[in-house]
C-alpha positions as CSV (number, residue, x, y, z in Angstrom):
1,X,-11.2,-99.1,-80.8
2,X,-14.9,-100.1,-81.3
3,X,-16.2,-100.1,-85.5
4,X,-18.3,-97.4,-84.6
5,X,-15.5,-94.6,-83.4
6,X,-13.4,-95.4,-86.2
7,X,-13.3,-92.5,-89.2
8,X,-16.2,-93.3,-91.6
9,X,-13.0,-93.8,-94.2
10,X,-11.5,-96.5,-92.1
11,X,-14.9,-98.6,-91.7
12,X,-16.4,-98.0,-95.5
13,X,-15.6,-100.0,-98.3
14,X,-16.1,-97.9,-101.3
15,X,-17.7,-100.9,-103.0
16,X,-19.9,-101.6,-100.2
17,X,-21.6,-98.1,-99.9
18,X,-22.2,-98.2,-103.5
19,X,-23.9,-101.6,-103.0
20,X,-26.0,-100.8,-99.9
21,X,-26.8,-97.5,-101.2
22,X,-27.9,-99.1,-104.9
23,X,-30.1,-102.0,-102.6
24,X,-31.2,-99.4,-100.4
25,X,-32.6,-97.1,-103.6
26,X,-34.4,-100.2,-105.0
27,X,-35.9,-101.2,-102.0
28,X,-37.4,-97.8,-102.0
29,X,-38.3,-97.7,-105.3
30,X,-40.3,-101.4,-104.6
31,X,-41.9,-100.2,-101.8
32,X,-43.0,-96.7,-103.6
33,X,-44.6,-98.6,-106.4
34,X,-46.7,-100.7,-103.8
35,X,-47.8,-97.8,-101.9
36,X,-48.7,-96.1,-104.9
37,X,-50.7,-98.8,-106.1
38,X,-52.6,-99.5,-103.0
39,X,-52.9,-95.6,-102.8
40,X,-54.7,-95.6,-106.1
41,X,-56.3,-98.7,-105.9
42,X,-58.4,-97.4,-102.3
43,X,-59.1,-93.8,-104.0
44,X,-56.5,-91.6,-102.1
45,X,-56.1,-88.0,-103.6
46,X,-54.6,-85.0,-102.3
47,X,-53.0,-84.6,-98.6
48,X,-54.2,-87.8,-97.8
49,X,-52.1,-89.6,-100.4
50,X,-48.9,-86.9,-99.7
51,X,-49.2,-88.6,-95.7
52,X,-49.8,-92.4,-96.7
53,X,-45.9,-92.2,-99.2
54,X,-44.8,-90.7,-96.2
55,X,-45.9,-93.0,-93.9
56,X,-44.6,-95.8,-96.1
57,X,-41.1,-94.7,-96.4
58,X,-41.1,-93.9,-92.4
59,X,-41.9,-97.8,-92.3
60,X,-39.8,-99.0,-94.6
61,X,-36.9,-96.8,-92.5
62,X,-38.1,-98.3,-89.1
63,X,-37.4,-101.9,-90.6
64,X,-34.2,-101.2,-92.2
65,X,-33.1,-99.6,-88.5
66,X,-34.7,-102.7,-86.6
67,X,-32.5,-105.0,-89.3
68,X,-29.1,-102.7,-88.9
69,X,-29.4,-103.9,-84.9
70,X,-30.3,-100.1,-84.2
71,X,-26.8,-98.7,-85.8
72,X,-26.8,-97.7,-88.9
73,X,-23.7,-96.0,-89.1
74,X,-21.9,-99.3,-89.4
75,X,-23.8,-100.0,-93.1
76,X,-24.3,-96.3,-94.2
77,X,-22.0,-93.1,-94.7
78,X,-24.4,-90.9,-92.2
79,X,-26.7,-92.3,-89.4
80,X,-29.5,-90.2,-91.2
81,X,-28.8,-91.9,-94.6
82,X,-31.4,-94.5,-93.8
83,X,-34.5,-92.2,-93.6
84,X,-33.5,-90.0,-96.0
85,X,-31.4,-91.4,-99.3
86,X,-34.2,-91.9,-102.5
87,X,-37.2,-90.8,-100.6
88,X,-37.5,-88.2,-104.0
89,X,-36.6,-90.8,-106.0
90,X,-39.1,-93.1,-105.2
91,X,-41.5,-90.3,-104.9
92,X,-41.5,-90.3,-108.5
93,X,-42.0,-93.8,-108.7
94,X,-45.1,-93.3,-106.3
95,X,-47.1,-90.7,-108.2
96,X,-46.6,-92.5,-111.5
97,X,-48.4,-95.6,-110.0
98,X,-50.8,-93.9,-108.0
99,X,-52.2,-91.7,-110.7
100,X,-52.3,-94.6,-113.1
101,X,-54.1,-97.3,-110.6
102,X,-56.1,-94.1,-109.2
103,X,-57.5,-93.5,-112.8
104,X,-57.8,-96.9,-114.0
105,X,-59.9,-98.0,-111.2
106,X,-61.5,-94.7,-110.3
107,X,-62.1,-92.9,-113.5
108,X,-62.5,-95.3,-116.4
């Protein structure tokens, strides 16, 4: 039987998920604070600012798939885990920087 048809309890390690999905959240978190930064730093407000987070957490996604060989379900509880675990978490982590760089740079 192949790793990927066995029962998500026969293939997780309880430690393991906690690990990748800790790693996971702080690679988020990393990447939000750069986006947000570059966001502010170029002047970004509104919509456009919404669609550049987004766009950086879609990327950030696309590289974790490309590094999981295309099968995420071997390294995460659900094969949609990967896009979606700490996006609003690190959304947070986003605004906070873009507002501060965004006012630093644009309005002082």
């Amino acid at each position: 039987m192949s790793e990927v048809s066995k029962p998500v309890a026969e293939r997780m390690s309880p430690e393991k998920v906690v690990s990748n999905t800790a790693l996971h959240n702080n690679i988020r978190s990393l990447v939000a604070l750069f986006a947000g930064s570059v966001c502010g730093i170029i002047g970004l407000d509104g919509i456009y600012g919404v669609v550049f987070f987004l766009l950086a957490m879609a990327a950030l996604s696309a590289c974790l798939l490309v590094k999981v060989n295309f099968q995420p379900a071997l390294y995460f509880p659900t094969p949609s885990a990967i896009w979606t675990d700490g996006v609003f978490a690190a959304m947070m982590t986003y605004v906070l920087f873009w507002t501060m760089l965004y006012n630093i740079v644009h309005v002082y």
